[in-house]
N, CA and C of each residue as an Amber inpcrd file, in Angstrom:
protein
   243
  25.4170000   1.3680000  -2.6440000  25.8200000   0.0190000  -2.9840000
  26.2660000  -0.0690000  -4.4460000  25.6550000   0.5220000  -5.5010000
  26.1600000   0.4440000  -7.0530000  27.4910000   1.2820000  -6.4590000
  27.2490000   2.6710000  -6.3090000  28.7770000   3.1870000  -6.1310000
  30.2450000   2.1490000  -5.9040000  29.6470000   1.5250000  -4.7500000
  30.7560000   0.5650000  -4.2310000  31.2560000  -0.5980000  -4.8970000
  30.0430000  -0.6450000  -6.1000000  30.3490000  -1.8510000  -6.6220000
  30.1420000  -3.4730000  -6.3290000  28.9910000  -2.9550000  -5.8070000
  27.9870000  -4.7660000  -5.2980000  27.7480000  -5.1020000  -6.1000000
  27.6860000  -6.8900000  -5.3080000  26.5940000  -7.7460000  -6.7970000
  25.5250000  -7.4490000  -6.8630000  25.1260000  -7.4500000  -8.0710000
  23.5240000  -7.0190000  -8.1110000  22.5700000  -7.7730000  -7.2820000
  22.8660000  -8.9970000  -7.0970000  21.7040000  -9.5830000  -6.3640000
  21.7750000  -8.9060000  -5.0540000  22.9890000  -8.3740000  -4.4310000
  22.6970000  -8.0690000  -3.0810000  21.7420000  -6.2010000  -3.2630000
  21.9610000  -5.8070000  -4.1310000  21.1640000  -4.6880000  -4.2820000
  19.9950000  -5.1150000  -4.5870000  19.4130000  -5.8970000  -5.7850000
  17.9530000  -6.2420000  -5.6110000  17.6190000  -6.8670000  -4.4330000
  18.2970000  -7.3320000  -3.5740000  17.3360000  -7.8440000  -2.0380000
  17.6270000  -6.8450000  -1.4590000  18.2350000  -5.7410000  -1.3680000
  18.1530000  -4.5810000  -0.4050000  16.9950000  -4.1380000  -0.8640000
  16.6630000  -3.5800000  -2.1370000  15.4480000  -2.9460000  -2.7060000
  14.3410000  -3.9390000  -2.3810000  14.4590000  -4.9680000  -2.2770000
  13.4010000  -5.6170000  -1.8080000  12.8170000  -5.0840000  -0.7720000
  14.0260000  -5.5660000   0.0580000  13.7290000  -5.1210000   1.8750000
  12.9170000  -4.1900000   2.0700000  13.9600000  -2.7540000   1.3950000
  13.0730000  -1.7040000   1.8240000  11.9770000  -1.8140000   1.0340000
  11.2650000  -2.0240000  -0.1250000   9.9910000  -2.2040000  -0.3220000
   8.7900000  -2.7830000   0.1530000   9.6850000  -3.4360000   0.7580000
   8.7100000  -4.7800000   2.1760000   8.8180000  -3.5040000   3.3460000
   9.6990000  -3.0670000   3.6140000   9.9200000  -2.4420000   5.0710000
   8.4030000  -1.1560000   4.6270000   8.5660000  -0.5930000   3.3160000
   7.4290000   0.6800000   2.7330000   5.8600000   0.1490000   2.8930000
   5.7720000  -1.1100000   2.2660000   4.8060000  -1.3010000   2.2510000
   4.3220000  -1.8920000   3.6250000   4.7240000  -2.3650000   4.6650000
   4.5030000  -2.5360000   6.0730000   3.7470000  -1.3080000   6.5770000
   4.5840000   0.1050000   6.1010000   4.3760000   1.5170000   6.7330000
   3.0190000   1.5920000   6.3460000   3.2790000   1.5130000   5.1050000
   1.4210000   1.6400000   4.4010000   0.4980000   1.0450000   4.8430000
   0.9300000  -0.4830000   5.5820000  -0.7160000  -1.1430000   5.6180000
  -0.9140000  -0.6510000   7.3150000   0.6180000  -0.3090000   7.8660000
  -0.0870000   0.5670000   9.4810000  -0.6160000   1.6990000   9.2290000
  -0.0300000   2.9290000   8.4900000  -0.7820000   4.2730000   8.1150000
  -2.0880000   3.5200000   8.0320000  -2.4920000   3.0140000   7.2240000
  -3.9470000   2.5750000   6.5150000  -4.6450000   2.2920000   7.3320000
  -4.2980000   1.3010000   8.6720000  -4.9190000   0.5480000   9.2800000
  -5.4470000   1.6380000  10.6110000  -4.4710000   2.3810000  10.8540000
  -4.5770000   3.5390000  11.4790000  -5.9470000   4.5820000  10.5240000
  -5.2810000   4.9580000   9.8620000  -6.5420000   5.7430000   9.1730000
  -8.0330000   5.2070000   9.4210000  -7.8540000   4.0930000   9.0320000
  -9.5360000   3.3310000   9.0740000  -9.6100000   3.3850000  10.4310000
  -8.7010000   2.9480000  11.6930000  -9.6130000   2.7570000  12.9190000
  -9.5150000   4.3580000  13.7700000  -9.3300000   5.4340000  12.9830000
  -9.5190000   6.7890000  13.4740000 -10.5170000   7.6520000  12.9990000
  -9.6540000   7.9690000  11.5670000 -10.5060000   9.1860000  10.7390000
 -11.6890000   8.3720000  10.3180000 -11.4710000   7.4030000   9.2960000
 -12.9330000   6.5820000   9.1510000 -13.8010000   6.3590000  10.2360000
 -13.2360000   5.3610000  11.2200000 -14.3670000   5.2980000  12.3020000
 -14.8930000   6.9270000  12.9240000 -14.6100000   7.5210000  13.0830000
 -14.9800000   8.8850000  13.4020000 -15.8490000   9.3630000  12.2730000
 -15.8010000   9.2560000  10.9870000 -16.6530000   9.7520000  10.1230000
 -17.6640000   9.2990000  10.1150000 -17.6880000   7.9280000  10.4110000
 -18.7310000   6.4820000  10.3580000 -19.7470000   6.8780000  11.2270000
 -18.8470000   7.2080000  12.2900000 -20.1130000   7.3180000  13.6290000
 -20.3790000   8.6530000  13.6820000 -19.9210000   9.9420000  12.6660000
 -20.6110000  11.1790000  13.0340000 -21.4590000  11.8950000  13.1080000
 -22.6580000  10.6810000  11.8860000 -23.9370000  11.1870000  12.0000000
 -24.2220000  11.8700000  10.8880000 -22.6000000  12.4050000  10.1180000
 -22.7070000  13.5320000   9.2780000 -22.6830000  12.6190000   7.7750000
 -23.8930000  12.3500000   6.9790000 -23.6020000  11.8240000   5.9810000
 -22.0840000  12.0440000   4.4610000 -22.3610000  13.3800000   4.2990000
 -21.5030000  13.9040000   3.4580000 -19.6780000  13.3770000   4.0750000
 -19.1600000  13.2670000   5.1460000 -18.4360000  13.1870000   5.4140000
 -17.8400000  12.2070000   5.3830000 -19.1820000  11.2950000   5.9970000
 -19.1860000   9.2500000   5.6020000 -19.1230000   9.0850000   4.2810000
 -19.7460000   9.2070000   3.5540000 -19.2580000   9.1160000   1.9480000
 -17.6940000   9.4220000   1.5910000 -17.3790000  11.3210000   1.8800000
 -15.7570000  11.4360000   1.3540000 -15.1160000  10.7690000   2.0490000
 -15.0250000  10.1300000   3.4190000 -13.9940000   9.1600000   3.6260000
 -13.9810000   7.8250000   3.1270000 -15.3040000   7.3810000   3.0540000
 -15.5270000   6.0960000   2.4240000 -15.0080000   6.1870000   0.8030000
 -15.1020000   7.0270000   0.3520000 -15.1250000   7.4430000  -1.6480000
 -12.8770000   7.3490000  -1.2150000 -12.9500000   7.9120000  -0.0270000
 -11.0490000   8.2840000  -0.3110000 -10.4600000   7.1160000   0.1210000
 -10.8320000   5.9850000   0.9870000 -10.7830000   4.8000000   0.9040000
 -10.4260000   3.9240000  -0.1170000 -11.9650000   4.0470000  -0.5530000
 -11.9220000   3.4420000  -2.0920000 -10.7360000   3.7710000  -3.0090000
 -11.0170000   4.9950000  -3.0190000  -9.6690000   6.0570000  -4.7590000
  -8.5230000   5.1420000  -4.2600000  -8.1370000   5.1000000  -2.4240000
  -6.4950000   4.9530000  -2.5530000  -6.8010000   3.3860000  -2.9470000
  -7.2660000   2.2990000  -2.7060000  -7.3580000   0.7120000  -2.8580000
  -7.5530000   1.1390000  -4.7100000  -7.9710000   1.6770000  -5.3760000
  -8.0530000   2.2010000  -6.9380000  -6.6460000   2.3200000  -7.5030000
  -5.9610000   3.1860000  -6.6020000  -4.9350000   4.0850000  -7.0040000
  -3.3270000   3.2630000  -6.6010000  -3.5280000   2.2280000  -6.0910000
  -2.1440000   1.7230000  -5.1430000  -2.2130000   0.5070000  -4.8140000
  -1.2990000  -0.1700000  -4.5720000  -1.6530000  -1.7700000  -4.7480000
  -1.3760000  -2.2170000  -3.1900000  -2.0560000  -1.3970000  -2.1070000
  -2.1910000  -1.8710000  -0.9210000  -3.4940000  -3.1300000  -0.9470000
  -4.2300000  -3.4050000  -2.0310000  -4.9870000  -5.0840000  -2.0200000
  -4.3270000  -5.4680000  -2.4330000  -3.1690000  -6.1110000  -2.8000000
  -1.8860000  -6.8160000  -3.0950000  -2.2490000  -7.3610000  -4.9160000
  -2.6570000  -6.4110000  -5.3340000  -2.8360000  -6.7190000  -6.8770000
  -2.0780000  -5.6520000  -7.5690000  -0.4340000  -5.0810000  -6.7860000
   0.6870000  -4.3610000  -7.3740000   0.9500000  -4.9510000  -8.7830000
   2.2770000  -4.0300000  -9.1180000   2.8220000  -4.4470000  -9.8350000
   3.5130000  -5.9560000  -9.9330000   3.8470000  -6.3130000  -8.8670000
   4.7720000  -7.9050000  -8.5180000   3.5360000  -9.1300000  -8.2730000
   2.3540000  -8.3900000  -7.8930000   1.1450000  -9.6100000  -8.2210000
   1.1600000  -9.5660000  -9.7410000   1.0190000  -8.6420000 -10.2790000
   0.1200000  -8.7140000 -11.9020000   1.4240000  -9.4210000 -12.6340000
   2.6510000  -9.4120000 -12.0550000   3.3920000  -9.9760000 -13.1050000
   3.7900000 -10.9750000 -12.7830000   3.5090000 -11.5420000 -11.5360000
   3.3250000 -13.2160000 -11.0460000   2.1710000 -13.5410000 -11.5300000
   1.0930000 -12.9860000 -11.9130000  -0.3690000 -13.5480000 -12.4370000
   0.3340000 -13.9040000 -14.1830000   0.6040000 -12.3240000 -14.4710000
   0.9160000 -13.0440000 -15.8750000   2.6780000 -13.5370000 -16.6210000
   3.0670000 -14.0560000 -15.4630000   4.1120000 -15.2430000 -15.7110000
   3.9040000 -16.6970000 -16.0040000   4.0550000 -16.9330000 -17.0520000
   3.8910000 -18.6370000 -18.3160000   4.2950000 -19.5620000 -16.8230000
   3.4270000 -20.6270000 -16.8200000   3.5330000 -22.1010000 -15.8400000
   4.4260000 -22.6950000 -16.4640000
């Protein structure tokens, strides 16, 4: 789209899109993860295992703004009223 010479606004709502379309992927991966590998760790009996999935849980909600406190929350939080 720059190649071709679009308006910018139509490239920032494409980049939107697909950032909406990415982060969709993420909260199914995720949601998937928790009702497989987690629940399977949960119920295995095996403590050590319940912890590293529970601890890798945690790191990624640490590490990535799948609780919606991204980059585009923190700078709607700190945008002047």
């Amino acid at each position: 789209m720059v190649d071709e010479g679009r308006y910018c606004i139509d490239i920032l709502l494409q980049i939107a899109a697909i950032q909406g379309a990415l982060s969709e992927i993420g909260r199914v991966v995720l949601s998937n993860h928790v009702q497989t590998c987690l629940a399977d760790a949960l119920k295995s009996g095996n403590a050590r295992e319940r912890r590293a999935k529970v601890d890798e849980v945690l790191g990624l909600f640490s590490r990535c703004s799948v609780t919606g406190a991204g980059p585009v929350a923190r700078r709607r939080a700190a945008r002047p009223q």
